[in-house]
DRENKEKE-656308 format. One record per atom (N, C-alpha, C): x, y, z; residue in three letters. Coordinates in steps of 0.2 Angstrom, whole numbers, padded with zeros to 4 digits, always signed. Layout:
N
XYZALA ...
This chain:
268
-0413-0005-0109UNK -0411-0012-0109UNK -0403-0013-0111UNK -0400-0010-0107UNK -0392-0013-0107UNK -0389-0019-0103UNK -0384-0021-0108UNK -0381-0027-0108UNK -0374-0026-0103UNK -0373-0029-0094UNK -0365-0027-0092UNK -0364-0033-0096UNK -0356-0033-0098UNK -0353-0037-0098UNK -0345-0038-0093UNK -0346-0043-0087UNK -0342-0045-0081UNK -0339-0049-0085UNK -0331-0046-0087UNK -0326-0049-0090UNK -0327-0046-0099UNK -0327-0040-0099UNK -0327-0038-0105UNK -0320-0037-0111UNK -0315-0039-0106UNK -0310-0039-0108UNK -0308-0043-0111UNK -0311-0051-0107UNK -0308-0055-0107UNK -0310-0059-0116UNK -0309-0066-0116UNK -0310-0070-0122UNK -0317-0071-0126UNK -0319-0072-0118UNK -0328-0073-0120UNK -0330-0066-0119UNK -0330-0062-0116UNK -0333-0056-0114UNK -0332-0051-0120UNK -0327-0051-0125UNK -0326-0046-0128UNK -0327-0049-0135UNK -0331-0057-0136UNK -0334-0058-0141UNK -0341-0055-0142UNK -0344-0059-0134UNK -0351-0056-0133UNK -0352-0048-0133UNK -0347-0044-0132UNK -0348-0036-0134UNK -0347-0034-0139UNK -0343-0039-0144UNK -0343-0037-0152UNK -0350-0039-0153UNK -0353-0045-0153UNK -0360-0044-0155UNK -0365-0041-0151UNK -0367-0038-0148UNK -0370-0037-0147UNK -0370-0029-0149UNK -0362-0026-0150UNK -0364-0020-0150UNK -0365-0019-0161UNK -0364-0023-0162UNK -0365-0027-0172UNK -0370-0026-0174UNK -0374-0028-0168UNK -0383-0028-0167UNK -0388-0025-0166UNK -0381-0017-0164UNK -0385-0011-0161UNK -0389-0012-0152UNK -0387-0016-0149UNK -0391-0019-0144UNK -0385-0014-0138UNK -0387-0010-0133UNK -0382-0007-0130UNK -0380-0014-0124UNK -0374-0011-0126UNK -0371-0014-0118UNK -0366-0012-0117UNK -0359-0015-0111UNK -0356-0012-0109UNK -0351-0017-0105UNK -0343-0014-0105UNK -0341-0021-0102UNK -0339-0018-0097UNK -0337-0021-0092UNK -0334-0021-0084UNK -0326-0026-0083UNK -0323-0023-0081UNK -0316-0026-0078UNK -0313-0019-0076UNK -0305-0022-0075UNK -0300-0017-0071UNK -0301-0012-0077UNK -0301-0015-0082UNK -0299-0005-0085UNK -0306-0003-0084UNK -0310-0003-0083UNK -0316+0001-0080UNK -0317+0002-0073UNK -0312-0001-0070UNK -0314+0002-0065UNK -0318-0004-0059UNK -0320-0010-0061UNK -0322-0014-0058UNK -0317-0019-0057UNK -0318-0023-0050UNK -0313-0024-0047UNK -0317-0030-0042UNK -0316-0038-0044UNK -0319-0043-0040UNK -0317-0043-0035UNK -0310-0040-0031UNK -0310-0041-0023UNK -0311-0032-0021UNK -0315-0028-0024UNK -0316-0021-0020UNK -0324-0022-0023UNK -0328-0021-0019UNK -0337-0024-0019UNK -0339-0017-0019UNK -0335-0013-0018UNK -0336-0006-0017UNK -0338-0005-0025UNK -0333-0009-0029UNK -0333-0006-0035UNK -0337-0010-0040UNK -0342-0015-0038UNK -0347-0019-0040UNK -0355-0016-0043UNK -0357-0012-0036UNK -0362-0006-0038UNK -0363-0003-0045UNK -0356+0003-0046UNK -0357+0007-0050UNK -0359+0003-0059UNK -0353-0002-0057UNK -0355-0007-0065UNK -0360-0009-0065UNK -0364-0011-0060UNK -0371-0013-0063UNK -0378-0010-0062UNK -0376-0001-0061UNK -0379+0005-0060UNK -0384+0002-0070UNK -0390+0005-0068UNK -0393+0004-0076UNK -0394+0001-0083UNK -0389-0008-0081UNK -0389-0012-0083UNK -0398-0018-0082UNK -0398-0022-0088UNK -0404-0024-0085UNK -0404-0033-0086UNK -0396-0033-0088UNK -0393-0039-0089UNK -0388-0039-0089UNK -0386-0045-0086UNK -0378-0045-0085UNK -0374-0053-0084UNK -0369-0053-0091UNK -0366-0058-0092UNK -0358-0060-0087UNK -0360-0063-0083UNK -0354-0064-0079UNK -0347-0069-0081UNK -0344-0068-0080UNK -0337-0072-0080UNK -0332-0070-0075UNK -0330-0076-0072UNK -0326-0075-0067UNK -0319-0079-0070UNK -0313-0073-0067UNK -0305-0077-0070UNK -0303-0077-0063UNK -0298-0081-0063UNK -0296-0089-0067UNK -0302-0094-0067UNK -0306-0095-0062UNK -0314-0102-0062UNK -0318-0099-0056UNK -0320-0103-0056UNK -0326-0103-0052UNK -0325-0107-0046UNK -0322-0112-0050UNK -0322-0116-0044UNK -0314-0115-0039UNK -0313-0108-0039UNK -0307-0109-0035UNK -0311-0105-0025UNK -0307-0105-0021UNK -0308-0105-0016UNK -0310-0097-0016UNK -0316-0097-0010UNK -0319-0089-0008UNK -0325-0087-0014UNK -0324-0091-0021UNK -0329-0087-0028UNK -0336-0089-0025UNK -0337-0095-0021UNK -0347-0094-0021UNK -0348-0086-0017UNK -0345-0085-0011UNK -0346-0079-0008UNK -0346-0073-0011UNK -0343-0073-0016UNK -0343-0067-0023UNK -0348-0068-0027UNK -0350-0074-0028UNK -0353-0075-0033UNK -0364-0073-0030UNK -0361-0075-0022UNK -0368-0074-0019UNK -0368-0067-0019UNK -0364-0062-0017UNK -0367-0056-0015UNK -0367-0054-0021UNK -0363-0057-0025UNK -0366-0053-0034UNK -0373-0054-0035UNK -0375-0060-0035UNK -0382-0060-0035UNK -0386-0058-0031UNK -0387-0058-0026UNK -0389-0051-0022UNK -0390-0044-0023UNK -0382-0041-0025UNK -0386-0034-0028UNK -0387-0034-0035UNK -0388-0039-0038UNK -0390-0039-0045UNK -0397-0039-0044UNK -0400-0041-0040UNK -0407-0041-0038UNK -0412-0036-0034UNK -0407-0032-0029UNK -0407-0025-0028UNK -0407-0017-0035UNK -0403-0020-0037UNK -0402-0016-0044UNK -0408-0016-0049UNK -0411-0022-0048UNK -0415-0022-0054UNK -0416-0027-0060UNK -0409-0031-0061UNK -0407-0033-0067UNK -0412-0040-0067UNK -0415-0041-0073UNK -0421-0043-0076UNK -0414-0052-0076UNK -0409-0054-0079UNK -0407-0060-0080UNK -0400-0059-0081UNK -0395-0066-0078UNK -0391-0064-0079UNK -0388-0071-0082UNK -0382-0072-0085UNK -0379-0078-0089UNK -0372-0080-0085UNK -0372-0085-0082UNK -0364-0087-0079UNK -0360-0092-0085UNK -0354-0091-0088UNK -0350-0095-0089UNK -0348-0100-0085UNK -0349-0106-0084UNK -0346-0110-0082UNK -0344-0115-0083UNK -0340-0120-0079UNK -0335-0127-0083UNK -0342-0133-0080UNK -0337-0136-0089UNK -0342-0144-0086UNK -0335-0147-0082UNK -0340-0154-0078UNK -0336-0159-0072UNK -0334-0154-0067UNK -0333-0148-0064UNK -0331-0144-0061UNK -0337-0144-0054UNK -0335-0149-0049UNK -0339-0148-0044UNK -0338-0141-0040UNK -0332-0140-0039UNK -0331-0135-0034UNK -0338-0126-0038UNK -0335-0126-0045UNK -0339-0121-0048UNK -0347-0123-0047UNK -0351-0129-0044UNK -0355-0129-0045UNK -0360-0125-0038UNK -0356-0124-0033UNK -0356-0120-0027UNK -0359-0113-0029UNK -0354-0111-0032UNK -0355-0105-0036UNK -0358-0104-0041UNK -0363-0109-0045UNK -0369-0106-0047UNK -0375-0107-0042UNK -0374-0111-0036UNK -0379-0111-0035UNK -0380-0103-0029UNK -0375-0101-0025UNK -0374-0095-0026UNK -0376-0088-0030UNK -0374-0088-0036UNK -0375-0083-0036UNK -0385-0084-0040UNK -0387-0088-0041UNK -0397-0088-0040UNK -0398-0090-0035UNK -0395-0087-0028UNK -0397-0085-0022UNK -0402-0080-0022UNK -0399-0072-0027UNK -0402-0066-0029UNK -0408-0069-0030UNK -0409-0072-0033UNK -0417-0072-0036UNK -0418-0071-0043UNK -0412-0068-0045UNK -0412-0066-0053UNK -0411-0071-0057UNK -0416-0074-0063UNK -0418-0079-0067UNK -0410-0080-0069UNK -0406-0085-0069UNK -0401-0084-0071UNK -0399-0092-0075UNK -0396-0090-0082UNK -0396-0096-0088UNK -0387-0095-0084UNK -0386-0104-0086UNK -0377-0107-0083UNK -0377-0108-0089UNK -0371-0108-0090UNK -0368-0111-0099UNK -0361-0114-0096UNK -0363-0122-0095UNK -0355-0126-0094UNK -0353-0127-0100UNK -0345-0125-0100UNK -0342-0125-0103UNK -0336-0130-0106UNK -0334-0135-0109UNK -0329-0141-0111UNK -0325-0136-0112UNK -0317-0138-0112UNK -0310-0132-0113UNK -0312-0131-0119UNK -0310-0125-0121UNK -0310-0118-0126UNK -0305-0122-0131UNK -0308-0123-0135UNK -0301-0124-0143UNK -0296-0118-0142UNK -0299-0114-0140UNK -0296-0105-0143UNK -0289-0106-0135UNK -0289-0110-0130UNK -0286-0110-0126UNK -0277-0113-0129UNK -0278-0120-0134UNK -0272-0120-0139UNK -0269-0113-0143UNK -0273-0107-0145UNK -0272-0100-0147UNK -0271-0094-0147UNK -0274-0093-0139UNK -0276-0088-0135UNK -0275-0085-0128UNK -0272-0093-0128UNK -0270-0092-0120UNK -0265-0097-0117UNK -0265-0099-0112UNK -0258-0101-0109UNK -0258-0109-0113UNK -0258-0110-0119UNK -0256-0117-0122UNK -0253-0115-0130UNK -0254-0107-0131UNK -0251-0105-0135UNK -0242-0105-0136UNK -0240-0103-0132UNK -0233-0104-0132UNK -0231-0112-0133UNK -0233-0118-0129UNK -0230-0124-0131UNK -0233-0125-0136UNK -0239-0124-0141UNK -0241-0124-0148UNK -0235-0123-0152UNK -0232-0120-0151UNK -0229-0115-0155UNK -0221-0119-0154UNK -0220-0120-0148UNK -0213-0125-0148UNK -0214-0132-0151UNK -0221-0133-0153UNK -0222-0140-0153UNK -0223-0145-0146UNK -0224-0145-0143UNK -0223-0149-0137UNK -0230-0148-0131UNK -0234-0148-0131UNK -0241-0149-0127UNK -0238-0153-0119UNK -0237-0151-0116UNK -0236-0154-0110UNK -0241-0151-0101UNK -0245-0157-0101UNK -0252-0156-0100UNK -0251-0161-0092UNK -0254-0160-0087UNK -0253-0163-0081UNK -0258-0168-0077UNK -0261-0172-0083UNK -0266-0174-0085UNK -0264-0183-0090UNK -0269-0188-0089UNK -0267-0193-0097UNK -0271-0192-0102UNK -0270-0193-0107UNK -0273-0192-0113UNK -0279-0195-0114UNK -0284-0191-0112UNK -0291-0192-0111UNK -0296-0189-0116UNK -0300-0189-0119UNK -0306-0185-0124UNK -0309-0180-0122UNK -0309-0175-0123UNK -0311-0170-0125UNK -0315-0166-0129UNK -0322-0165-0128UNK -0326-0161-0131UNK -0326-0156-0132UNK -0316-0154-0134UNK -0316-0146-0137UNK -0320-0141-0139UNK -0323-0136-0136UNK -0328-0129-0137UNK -0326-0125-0139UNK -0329-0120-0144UNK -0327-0115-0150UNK -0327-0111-0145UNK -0325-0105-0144UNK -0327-0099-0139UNK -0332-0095-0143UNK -0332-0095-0149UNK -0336-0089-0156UNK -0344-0095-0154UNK -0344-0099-0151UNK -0349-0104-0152UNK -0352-0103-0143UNK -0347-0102-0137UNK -0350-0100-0134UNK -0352-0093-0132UNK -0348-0089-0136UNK -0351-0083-0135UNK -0358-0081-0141UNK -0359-0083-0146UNK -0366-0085-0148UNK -0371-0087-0144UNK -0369-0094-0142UNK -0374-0095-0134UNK -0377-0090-0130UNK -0370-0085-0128UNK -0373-0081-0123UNK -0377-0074-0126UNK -0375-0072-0131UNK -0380-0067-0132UNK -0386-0070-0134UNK -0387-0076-0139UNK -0395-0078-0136UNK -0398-0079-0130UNK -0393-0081-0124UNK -0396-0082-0117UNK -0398-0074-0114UNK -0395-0071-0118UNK -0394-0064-0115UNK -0401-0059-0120UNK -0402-0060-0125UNK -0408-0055-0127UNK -0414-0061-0129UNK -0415-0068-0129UNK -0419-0070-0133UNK -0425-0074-0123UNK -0429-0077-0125UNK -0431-0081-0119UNK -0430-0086-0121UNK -0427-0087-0115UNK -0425-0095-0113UNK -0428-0097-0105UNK -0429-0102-0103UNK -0432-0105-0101UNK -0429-0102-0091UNK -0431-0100-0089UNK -0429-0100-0080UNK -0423-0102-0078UNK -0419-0103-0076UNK -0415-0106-0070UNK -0411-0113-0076UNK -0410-0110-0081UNK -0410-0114-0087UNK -0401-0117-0085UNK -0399-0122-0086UNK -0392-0124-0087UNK -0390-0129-0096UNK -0386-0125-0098UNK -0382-0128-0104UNK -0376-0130-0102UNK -0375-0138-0108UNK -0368-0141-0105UNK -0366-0139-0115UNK -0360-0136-0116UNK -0358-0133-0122UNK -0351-0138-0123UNK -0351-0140-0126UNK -0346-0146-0132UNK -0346-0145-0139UNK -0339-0145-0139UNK -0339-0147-0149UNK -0343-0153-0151UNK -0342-0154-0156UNK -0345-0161-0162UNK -0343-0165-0160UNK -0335-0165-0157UNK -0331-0173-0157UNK -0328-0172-0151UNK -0324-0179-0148UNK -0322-0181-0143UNK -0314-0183-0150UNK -0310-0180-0144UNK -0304-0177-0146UNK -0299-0180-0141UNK -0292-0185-0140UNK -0289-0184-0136UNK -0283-0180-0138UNK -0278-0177-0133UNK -0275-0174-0131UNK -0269-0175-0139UNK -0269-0181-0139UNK -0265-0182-0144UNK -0267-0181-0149UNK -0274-0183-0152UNK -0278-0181-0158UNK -0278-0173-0160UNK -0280-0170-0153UNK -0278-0164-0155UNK -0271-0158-0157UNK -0268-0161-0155UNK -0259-0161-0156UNK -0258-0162-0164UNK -0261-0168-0167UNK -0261-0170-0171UNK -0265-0165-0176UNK -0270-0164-0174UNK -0276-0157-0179UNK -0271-0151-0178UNK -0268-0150-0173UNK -0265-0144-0174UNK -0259-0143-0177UNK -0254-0148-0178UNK -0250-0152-0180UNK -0249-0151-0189UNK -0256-0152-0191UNK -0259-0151-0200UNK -0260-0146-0200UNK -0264-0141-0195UNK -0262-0135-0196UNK -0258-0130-0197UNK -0253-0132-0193UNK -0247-0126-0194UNK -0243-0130-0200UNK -0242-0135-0200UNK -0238-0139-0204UNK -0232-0138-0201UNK -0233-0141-0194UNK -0227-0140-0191UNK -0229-0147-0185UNK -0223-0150-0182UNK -0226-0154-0178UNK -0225-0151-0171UNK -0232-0157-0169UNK -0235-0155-0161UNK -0236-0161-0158UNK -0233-0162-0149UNK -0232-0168-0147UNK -0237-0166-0140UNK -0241-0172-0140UNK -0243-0172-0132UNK -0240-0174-0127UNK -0237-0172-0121UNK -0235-0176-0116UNK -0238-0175-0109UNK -0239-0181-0107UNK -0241-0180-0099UNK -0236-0178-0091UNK -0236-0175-0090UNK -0231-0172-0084UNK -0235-0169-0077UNK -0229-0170-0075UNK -0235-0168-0067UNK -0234-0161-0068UNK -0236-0158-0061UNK -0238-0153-0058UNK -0233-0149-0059UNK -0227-0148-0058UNK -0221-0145-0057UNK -0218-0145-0065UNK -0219-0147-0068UNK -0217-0149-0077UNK -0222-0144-0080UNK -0229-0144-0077UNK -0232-0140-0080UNK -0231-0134-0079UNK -0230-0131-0074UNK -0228-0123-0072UNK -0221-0121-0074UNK -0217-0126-0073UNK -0210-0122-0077UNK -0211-0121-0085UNK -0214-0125-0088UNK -0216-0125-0096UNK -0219-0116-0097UNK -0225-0116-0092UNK -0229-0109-0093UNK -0223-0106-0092UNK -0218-0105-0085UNK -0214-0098-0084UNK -0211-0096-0090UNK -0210-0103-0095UNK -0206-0100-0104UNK -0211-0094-0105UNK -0215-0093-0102UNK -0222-0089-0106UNK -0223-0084-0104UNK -0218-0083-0097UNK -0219-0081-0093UNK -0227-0077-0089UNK -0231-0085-0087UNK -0237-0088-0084UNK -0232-0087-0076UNK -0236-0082-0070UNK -0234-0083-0066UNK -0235-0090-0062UNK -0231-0092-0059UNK -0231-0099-0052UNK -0238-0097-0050UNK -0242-0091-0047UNK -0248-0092-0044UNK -0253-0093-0047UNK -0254-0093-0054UNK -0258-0093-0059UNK -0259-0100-0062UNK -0254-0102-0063UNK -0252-0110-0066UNK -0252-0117-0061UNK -0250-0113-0055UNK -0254-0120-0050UNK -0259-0121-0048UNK -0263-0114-0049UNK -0270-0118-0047UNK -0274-0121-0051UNK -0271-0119-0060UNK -0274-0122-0066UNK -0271-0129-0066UNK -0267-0131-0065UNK -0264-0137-0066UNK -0267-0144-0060UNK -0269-0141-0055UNK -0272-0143-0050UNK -0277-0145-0051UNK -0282-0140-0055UNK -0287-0141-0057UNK -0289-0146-0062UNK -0284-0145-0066UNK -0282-0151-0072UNK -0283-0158-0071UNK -0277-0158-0065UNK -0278-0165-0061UNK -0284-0168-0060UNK -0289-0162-0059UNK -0295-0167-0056UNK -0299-0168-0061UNK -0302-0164-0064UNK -0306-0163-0070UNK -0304-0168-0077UNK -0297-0167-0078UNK -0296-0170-0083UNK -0292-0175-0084UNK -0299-0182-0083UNK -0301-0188-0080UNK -0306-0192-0084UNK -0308-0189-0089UNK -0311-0191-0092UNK -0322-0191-0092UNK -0319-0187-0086UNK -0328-0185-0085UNK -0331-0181-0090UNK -0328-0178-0094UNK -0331-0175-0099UNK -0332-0177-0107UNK -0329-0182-0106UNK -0331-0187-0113UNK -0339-0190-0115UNK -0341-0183-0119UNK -0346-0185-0120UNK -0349-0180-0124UNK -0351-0181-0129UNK -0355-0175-0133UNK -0360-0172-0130UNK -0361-0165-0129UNK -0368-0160-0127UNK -0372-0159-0131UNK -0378-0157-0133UNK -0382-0155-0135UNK -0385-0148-0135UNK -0381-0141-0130UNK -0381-0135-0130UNK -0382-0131-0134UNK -0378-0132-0140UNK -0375-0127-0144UNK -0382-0128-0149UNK -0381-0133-0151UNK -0390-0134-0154UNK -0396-0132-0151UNK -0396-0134-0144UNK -0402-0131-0142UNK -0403-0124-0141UNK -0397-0120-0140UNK -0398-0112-0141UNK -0396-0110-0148UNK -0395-0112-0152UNK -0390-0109-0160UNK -0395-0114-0163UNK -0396-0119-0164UNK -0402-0122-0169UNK -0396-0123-0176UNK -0390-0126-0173UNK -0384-0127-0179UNK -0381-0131-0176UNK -0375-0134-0179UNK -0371-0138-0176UNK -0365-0136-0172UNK -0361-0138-0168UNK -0356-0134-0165UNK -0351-0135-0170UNK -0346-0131-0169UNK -0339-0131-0173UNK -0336-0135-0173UNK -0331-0139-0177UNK -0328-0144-0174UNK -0319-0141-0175UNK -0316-0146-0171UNK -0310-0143-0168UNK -0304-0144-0175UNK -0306-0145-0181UNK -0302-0144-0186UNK -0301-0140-0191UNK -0307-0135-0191UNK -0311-0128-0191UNK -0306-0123-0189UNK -0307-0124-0181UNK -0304-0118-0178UNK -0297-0119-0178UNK -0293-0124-0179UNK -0286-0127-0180UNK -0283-0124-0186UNK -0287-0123-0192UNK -0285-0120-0197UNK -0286-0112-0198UNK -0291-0111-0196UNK -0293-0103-0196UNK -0286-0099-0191UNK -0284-0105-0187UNK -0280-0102-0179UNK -0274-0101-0185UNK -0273-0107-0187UNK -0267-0106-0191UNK -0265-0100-0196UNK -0271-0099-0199UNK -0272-0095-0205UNK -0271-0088-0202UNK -0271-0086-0197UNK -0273-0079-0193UNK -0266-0078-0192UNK -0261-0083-0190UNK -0256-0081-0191UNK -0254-0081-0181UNK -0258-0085-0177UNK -0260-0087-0171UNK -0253-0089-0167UNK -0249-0094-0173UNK -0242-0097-0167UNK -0238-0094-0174UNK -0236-0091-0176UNK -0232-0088-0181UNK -0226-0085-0175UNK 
């Protein structure tokens, strides 16, 4: 009963492999330094050679152009292989991602979706940690509410979707506690560091010269800002009930992980 994990490297993938391997429960992660590789299908096989579950995550999204077609023949040989169920990470409001979920339960493999509202750990961890750190949150989007998600919150999620039963063809919408805007958040973050943080709204080209201070490549940054545009709109303002319904606790809230972020020593 081993556990792949597609994107073990990454942010979710390498929480879900610390627990699980905490747990003594085998599993195993998949990406380039293993050896797996999303455009050589050559190299999709051997990772899910006697695996009998397999937690998926696709970078940068889901919903960018060509992923349902990866996504369906994943699911196909995940089918062929054997594997008993599998967990997609995915975004909420996110039409184009939702192609590719329906793709990859083409396989026929009972497969749990977990939508996901932005990652708190994204002001941390990832391409918003640099403007954190100058102070200055410059986002290509208006200051709209946000249902900020722990990632320690969705990766609990998935290891229960991954060893416990859950229901068939199950879809979770996963949200913090609270509706957050962009400024509020700035402001949480702000008391954290004890240092100030400003939101600002800029287009598209504002947003990617900011990342290159980060050096965030141009190919990388416009399709996420792009994405931005659409999604962050205000369709996600609204509290989910996921994290509860799999975790049977409340979700984190985003003043939590703004202090713990700071205490780690995260924008220092």
């Amino acid at each position: 009963m081993t556990t792949l994990i597609l994107g073990g490297a990454g942010r979710s993938g390498s929480r879900i492999l610390n627990r699980l391997t905490a747990a003594s429960l085998p599993a195993r992660p998949a990406s380039r330094r293993t050896g797996f590789d999303w455009d050589e299908r050559a190299t999709w096989a051997p990772a899910l050679h006697g695996t009998t579950a397999a937690y998926v995550c696709f970078t940068p999204d889901l919903a960018f152009p060509g992923v349902p077609e990866k996504m369906e023949a994943l699911g196909r040989l995940a089918a062929t292989k054997g594997l008993e169920r599998l967990v997609l990470l995915s975004g909420r409001g996110e039409e184009g991602a939702r192609a590719s979920e329906a793709a990859l339960r083409e396989g026929g493999v009972p497969t749990t979706v977990l939508r996901c509202s932005w990652f708190q750990q994204n002001f941390s961890e990832h391409f918003l940690t640099g403007p954190v750190r100058r102070g200055r949150l410059r986002l290509p989007a208006p200051d709209v509410p946000e249902a900020f998600v722990d990632l320690d919150d969705v990766a609990d999620a998935a290891v229960v979707a991954l060893t416990r039963t859950v229901p068939e063809e199950a879809t979770y919408e996963l949200s913090g506690p609270d509706l957050l805007t962009f400024t509020q958040a700035a402001a949480l973050l702000a008391d954290a560091r004890n240092r100030p943080v400003t939101f600002e709204a800029v287009d598209v080209q504002a947003f990617v010269d900011d990342l290159a201070a980060d050096g965030v490549p141009t190919q990388e940054a416009e399709p996420l800002a792009h994405l931005f545009t659409e999604i962050l709109d205000g369709r996600n303002a609204s509290i989910t009930d996921g994290i509860e319904r799999l975790l049977g606790r409340p979700a984190s809230p985003f003043h939590a992980y703004a202090r713990q972020a700071a205490t780690s020593g995260a924008w220092s």
